[in-house]
Backbone and ligand atoms as CSV (ligand in chain L), in Angstrom:
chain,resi,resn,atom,element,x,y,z
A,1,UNK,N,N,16.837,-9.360,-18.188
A,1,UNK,CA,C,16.418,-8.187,-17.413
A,1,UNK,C,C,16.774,-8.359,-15.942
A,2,UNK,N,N,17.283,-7.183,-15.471
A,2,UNK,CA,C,17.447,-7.045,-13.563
A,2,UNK,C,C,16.237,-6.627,-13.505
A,3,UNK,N,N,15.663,-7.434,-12.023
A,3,UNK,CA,C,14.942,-6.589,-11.012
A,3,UNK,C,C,15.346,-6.012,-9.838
A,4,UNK,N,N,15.561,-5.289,-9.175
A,4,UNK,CA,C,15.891,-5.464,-7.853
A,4,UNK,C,C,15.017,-5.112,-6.639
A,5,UNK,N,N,15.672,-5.961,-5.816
A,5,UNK,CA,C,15.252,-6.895,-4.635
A,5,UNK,C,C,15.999,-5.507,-3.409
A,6,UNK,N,N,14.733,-4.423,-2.603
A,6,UNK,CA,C,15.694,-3.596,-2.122
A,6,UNK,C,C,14.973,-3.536,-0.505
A,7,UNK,N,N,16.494,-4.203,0.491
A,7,UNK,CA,C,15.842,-3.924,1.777
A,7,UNK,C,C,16.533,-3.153,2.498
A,8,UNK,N,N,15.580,-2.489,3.703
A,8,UNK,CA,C,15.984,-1.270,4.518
A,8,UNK,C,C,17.219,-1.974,5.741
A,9,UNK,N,N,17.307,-0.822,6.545
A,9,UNK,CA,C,17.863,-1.115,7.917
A,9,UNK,C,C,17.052,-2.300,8.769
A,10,UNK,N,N,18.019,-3.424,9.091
A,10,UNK,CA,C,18.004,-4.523,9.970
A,10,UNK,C,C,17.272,-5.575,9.563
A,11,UNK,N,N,17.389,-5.651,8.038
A,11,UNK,CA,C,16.958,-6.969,7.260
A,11,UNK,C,C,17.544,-7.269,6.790
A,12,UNK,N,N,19.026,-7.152,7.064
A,12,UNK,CA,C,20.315,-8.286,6.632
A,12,UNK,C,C,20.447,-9.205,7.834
A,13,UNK,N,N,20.125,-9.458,8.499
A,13,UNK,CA,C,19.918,-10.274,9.776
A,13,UNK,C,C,18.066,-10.913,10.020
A,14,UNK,N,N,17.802,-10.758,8.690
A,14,UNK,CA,C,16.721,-11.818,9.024
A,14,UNK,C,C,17.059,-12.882,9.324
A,15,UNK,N,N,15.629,-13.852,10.006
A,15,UNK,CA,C,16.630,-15.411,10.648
A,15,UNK,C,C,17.047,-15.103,12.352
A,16,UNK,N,N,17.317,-14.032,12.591
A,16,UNK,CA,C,18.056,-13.784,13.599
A,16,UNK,C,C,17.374,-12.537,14.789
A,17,UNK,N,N,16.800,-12.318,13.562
A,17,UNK,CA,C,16.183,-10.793,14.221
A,17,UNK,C,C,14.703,-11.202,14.417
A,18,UNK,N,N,14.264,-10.928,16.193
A,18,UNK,CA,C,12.556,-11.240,16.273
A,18,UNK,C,C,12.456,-12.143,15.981
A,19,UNK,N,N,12.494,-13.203,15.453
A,19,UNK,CA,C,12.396,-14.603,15.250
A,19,UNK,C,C,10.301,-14.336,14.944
A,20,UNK,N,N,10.576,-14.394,15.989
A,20,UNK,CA,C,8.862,-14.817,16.794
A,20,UNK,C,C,7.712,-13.551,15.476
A,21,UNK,N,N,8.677,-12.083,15.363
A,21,UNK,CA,C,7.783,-11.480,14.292
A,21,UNK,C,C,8.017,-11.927,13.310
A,22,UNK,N,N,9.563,-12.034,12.824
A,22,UNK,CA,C,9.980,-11.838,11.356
A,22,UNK,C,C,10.140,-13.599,10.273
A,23,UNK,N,N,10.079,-14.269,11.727
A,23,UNK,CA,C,10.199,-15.617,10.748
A,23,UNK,C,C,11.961,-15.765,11.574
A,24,UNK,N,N,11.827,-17.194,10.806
A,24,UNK,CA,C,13.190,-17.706,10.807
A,24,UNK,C,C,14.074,-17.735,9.301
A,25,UNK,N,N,13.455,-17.250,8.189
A,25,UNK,CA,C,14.370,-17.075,6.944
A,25,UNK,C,C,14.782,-16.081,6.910
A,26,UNK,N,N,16.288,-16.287,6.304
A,26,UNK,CA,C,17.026,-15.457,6.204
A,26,UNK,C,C,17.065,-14.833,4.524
A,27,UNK,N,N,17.964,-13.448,4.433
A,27,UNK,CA,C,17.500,-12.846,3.577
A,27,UNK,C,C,18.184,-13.438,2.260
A,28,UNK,N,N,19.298,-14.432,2.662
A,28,UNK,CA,C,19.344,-15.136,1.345
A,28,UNK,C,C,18.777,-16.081,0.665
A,29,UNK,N,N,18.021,-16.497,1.832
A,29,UNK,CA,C,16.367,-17.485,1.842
A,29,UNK,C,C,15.471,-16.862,0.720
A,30,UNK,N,N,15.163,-15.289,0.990
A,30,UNK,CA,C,13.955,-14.616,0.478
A,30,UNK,C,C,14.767,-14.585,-0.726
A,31,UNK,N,N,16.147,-14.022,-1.556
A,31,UNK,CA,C,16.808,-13.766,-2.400
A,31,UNK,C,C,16.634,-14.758,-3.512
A,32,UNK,N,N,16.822,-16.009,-2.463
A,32,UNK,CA,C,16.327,-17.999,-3.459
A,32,UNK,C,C,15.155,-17.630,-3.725
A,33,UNK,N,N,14.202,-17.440,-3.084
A,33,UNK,CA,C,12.638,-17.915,-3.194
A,33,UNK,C,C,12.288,-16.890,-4.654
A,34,UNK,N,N,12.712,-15.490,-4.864
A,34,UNK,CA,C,12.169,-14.371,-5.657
A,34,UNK,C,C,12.970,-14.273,-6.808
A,35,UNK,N,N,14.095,-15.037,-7.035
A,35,UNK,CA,C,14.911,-15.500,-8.190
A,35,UNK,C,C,13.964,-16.865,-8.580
A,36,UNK,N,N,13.529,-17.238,-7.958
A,36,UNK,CA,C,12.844,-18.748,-8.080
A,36,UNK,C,C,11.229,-18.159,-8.885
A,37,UNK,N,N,10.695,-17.003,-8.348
A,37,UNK,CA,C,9.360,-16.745,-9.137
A,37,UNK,C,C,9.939,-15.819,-10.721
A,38,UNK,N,N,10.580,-15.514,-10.694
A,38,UNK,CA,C,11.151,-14.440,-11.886
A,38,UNK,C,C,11.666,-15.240,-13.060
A,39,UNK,N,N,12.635,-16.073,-12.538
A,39,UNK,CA,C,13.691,-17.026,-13.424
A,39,UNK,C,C,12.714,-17.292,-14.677
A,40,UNK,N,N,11.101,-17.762,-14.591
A,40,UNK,CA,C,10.474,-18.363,-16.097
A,40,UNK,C,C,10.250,-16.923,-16.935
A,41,UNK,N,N,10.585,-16.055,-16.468
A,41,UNK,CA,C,10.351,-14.413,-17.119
A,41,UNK,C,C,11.883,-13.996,-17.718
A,42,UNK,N,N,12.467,-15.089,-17.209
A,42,UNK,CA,C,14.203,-14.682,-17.750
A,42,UNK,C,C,15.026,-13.122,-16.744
A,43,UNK,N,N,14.600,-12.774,-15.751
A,43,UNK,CA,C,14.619,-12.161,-15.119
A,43,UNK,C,C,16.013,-12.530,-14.306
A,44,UNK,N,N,16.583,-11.301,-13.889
A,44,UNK,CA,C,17.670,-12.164,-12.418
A,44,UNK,C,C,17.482,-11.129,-11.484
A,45,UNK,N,N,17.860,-11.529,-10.303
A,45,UNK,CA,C,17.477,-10.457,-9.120
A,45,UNK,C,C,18.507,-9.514,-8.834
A,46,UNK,N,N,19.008,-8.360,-8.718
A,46,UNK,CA,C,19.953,-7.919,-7.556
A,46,UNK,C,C,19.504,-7.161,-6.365
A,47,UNK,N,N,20.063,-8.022,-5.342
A,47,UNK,CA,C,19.949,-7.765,-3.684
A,47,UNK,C,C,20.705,-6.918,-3.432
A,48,UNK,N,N,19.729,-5.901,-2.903
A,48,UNK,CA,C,21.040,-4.423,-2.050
A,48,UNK,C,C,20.219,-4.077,-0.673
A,49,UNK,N,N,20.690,-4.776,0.637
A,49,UNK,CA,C,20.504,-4.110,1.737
A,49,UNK,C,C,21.457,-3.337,2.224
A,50,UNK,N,N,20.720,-2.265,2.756
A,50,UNK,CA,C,21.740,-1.158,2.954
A,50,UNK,C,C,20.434,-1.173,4.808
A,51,UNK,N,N,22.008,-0.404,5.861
A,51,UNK,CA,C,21.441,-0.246,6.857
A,51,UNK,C,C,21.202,1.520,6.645
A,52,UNK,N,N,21.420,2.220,5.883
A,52,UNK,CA,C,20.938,3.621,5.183
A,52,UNK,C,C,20.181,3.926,4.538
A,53,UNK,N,N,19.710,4.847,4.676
A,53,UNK,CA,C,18.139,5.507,3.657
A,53,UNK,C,C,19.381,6.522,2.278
A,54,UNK,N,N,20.693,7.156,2.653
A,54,UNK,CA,C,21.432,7.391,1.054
A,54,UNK,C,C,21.305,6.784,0.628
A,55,UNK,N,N,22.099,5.638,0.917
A,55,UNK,CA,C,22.599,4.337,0.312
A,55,UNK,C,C,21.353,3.302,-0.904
A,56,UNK,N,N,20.373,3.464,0.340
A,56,UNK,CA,C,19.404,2.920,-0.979
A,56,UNK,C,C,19.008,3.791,-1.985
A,57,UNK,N,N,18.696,5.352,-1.671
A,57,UNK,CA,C,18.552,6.075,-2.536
A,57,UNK,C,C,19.521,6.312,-3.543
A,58,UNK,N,N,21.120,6.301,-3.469
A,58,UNK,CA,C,22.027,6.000,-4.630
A,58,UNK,C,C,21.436,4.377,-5.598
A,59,UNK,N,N,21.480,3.372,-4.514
A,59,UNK,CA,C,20.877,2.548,-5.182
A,59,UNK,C,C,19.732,2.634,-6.189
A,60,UNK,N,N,18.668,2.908,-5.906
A,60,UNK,CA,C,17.802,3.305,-6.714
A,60,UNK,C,C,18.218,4.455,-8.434
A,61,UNK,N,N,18.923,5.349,-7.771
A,61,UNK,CA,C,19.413,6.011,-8.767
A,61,UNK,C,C,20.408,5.510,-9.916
A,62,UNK,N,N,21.039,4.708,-9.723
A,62,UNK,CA,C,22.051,3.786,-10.159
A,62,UNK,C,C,21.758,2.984,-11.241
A,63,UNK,N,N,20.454,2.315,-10.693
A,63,UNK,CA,C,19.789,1.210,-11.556
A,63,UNK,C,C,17.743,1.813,-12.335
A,64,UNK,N,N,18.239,2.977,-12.062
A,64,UNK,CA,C,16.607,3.533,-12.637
A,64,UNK,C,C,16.440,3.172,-14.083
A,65,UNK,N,N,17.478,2.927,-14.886
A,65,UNK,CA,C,16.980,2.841,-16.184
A,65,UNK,C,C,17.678,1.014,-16.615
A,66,UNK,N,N,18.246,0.843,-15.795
A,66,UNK,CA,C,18.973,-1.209,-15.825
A,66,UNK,C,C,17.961,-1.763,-15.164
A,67,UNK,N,N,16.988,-1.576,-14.162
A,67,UNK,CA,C,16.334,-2.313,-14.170
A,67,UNK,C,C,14.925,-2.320,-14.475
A,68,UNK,N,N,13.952,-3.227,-14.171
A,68,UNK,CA,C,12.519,-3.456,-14.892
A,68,UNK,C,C,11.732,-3.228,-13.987
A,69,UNK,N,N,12.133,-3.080,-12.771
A,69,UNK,CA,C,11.070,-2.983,-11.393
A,69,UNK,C,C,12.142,-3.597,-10.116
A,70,UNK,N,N,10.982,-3.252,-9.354
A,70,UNK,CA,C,11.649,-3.390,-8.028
A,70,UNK,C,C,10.931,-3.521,-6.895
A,71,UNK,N,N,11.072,-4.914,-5.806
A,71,UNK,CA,C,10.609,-4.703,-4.549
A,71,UNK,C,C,10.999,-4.338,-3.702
A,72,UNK,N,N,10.120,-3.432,-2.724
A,72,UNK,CA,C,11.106,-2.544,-1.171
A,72,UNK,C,C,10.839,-3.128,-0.047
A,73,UNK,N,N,11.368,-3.536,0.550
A,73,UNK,CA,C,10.824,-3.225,2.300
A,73,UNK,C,C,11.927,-2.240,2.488
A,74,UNK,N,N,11.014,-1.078,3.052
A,74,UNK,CA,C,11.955,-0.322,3.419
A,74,UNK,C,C,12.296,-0.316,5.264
A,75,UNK,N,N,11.764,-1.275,5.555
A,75,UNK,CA,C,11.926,-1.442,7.335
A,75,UNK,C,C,11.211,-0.223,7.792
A,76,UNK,N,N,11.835,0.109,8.607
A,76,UNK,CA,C,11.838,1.615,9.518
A,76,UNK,C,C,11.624,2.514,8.812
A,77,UNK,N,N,12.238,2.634,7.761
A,77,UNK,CA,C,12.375,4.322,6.621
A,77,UNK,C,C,10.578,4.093,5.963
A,78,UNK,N,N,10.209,3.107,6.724
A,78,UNK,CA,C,8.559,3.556,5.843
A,78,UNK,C,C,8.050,4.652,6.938
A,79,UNK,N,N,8.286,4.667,7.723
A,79,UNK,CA,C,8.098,5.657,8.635
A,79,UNK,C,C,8.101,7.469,8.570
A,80,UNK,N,N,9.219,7.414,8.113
A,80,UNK,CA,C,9.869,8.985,7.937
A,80,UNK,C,C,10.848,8.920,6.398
A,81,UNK,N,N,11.143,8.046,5.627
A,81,UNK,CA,C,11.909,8.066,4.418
A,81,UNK,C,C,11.765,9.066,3.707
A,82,UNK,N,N,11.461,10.202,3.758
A,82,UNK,CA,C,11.023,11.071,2.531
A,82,UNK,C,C,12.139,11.077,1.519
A,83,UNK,N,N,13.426,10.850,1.742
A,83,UNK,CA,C,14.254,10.890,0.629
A,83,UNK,C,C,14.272,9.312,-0.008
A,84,UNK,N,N,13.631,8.463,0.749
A,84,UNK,CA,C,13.332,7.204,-0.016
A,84,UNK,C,C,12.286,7.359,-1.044
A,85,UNK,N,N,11.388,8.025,-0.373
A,85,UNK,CA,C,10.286,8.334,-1.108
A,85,UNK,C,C,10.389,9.085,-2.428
A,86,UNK,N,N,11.504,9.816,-2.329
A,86,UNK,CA,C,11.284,10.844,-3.047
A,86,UNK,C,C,12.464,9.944,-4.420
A,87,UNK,N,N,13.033,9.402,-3.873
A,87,UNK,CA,C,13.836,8.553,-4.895
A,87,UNK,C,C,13.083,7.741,-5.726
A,88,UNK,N,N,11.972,7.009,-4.814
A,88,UNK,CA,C,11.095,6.197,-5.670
A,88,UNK,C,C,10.196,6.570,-6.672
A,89,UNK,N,N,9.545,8.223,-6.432
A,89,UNK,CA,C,8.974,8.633,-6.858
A,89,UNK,C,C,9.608,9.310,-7.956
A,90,UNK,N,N,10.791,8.965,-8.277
A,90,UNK,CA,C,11.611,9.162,-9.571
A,90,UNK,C,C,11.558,8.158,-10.385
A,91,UNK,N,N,11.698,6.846,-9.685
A,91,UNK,CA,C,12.030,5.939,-10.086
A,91,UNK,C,C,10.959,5.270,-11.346
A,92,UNK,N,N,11.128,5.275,-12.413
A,92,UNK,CA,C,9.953,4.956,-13.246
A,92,UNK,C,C,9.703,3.814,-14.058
A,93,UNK,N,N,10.490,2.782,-13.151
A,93,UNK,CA,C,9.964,1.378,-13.046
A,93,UNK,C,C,8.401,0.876,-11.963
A,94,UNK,N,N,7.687,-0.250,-12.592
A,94,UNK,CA,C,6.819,-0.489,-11.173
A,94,UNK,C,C,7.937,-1.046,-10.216
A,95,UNK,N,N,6.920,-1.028,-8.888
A,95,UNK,CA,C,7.580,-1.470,-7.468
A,95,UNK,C,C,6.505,-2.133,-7.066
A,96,UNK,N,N,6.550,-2.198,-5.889
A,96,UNK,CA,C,6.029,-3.293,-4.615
A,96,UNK,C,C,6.604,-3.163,-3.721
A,97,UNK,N,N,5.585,-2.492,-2.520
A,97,UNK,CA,C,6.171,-2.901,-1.215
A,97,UNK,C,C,5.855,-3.997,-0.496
A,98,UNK,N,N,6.709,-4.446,0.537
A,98,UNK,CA,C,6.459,-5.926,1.394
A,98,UNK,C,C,7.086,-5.391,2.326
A,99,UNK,N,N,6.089,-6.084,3.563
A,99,UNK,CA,C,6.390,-5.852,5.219
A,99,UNK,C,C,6.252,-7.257,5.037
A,100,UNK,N,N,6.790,-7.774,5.988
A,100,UNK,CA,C,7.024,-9.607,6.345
A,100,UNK,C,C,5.644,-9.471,7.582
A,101,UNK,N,N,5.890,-8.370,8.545
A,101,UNK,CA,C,5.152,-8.445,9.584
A,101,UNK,C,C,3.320,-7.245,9.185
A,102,UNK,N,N,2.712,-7.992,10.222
A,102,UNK,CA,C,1.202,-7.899,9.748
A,102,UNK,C,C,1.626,-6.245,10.415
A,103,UNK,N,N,2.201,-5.012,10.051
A,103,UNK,CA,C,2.455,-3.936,10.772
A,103,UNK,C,C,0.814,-3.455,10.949
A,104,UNK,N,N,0.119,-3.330,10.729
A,104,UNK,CA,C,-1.215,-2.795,11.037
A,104,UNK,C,C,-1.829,-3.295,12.669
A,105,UNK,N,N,-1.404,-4.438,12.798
A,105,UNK,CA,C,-1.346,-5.601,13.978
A,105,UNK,C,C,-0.601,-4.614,15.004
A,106,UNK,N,N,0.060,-3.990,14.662
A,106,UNK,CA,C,1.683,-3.536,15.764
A,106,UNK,C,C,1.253,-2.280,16.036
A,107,UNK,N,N,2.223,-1.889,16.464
A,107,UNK,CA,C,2.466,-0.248,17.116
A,107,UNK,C,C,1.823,0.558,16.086
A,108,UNK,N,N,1.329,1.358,16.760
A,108,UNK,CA,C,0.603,2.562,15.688
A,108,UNK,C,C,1.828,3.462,14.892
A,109,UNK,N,N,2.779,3.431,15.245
A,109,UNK,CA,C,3.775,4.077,14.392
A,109,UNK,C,C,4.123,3.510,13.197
A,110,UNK,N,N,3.636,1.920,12.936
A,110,UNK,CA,C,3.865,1.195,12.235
A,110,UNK,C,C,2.792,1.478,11.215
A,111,UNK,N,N,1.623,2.222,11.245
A,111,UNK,CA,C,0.144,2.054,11.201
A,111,UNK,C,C,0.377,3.032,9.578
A,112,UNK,N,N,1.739,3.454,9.279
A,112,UNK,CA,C,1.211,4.455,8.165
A,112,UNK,C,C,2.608,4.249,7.183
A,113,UNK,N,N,2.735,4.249,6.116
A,113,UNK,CA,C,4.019,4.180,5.361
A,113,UNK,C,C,4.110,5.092,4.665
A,114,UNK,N,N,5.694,6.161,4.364
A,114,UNK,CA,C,5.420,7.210,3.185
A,114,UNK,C,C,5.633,7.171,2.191
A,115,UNK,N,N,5.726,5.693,1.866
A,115,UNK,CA,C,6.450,5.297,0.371
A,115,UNK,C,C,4.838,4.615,-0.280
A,116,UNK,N,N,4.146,4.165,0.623
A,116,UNK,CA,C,3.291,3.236,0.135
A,116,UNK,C,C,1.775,3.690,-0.592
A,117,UNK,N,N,1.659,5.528,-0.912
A,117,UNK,CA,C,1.050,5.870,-1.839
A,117,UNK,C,C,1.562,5.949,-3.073
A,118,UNK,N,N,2.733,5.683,-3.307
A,118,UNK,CA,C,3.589,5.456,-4.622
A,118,UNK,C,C,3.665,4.285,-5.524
A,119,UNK,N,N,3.399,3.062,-4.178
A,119,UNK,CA,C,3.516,1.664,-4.946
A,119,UNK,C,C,3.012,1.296,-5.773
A,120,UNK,N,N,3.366,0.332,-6.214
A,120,UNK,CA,C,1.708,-0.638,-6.935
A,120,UNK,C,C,0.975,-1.263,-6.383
A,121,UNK,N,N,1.719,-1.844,-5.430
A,121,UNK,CA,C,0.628,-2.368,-4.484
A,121,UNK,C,C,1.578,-2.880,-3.422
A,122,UNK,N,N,1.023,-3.130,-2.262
A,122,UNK,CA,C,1.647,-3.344,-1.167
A,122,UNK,C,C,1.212,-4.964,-0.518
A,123,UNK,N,N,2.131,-5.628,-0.124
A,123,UNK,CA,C,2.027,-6.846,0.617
A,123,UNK,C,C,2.143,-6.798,2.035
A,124,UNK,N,N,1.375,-7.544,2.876
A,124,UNK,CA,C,1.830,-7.095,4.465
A,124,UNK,C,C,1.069,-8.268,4.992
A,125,UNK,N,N,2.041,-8.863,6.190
A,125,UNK,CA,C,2.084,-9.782,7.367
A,125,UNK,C,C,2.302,-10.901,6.573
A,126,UNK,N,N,2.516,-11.246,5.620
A,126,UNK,CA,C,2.527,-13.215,4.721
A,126,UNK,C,C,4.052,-13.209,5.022
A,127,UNK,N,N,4.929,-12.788,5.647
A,127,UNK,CA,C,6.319,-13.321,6.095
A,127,UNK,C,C,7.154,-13.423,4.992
A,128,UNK,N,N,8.141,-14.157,4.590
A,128,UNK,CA,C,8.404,-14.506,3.563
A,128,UNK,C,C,8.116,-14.860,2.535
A,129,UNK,N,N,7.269,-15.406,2.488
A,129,UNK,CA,C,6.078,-15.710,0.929
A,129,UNK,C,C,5.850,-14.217,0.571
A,130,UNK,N,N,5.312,-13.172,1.640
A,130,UNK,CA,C,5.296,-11.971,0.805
A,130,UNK,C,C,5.929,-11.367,-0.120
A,131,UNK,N,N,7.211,-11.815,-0.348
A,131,UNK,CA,C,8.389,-11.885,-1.363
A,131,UNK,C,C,8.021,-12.019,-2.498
A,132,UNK,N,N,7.203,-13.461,-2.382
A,132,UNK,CA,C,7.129,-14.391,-3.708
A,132,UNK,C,C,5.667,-13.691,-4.376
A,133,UNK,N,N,4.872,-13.323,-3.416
A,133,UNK,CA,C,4.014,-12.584,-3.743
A,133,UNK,C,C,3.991,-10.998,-4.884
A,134,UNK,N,N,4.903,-10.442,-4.080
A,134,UNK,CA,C,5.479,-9.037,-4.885
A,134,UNK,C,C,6.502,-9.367,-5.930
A,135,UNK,N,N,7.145,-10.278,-6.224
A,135,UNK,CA,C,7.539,-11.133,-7.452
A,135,UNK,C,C,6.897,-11.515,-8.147
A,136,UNK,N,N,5.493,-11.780,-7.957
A,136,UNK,CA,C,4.619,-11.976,-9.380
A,136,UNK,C,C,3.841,-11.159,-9.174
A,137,UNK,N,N,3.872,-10.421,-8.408
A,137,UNK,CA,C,3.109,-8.893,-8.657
A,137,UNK,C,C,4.202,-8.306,-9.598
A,138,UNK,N,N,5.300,-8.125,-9.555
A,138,UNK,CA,C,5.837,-7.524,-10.507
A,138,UNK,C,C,5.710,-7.641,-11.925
A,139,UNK,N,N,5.708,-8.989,-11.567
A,139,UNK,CA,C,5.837,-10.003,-13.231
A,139,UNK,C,C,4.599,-9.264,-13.875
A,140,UNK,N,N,3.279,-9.356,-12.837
A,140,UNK,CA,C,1.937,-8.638,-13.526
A,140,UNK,C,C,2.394,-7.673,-13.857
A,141,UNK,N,N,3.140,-6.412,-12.950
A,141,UNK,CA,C,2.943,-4.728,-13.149
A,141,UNK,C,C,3.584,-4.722,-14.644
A,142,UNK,N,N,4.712,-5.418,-14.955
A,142,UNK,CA,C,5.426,-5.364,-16.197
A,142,UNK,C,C,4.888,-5.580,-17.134
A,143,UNK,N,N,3.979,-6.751,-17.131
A,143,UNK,CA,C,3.353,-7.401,-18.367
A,143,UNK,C,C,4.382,-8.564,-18.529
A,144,UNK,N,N,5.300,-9.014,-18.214
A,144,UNK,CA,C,6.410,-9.965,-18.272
A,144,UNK,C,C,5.531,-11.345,-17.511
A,145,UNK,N,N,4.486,-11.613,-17.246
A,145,UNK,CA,C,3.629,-12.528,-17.467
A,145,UNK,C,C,2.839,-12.899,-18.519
A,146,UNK,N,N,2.808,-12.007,-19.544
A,146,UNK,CA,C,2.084,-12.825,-20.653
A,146,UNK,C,C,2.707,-13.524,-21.876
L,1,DQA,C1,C,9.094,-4.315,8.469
L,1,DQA,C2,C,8.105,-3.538,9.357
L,1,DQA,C3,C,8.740,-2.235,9.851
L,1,DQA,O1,O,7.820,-1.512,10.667
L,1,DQA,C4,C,9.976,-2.534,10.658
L,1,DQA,O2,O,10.602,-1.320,11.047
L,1,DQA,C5,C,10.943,-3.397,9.903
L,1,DQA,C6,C,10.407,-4.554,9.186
L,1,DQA,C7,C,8.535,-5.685,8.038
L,1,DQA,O3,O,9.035,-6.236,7.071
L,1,DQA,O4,O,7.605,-6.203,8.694
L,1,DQA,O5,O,12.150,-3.184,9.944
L,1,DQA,O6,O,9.339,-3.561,7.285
């Protein structure tokens, strides 16, 4: 089974970006770590960052019925994504969202997501581990833990 692993604009430069918010791993770091919780489920990951809100939404469309679920950070597009949203809300695999950063902590613009009444559940501020987190949240949403 695919899962995929789906991040927004300016998280192909994790490692590099903010340091001080986002951590120092990079996103092929997080890619190891969430192939690493899946692998005993027989699972494999595919990674699609796109710096576009189409782009992920083709994505999503592409793989709605190949894969088993899926985690988002959608960066920025949690903000205003409605066509993210509206992709996901097609999408009829479980999901998981993950923010690396504690956004509730931050700017009030940060304070609301429009994807994140859709999820299954949402992860926020655990950095990179939040990854590994919404990786066996998945494993739960599936039942591919028992
Ligand atoms: C983020 C939080 C967003 O507000 C921000 O725009 C990002 C990263 C996070 O992972 O903490 O790009 O999604």
């Amino acid at each position: 089974s695919v899962m995929l692993l789906l991040n927004g604009p300016n998280l192909g430069i994790l490692g590099q970006r903010e340091p001080e918010i986002y951590g120092t791993e990079t996103l092929a770091d997080i890619e190891k770590a969430v192939a690493e919780e899946v692998s005993g489920a027989g699972w494999e990951v595919r990674s699609i960052q796109r710096e576009s809100e189409g782009e992920l939404v083709s994505a999503i469309h592409e793989h709605r019925l190949s894969s088993v679920g899926a985690i988002v950070n959608p960066g920025a597009l949690m903000i205003a994504g409605w066509s993210l949203r509206d992709a996901l809300a097609a999408y009829p695999q479980p999901w998981v969202e993950v923010h690396l950063s504690n956004v509730w902590a931050r700017e009030q613009f940060r304070h609301e997501s429009v994807i994140a009444p859709l999820a299954g559940g949402v992860v926020v501020g655990l950095g990179a581990f939040g990854y590994r987190l919404g990786a066996r949240a998945l494993l739960h949403l599936t039942g591919a833990d028992k």
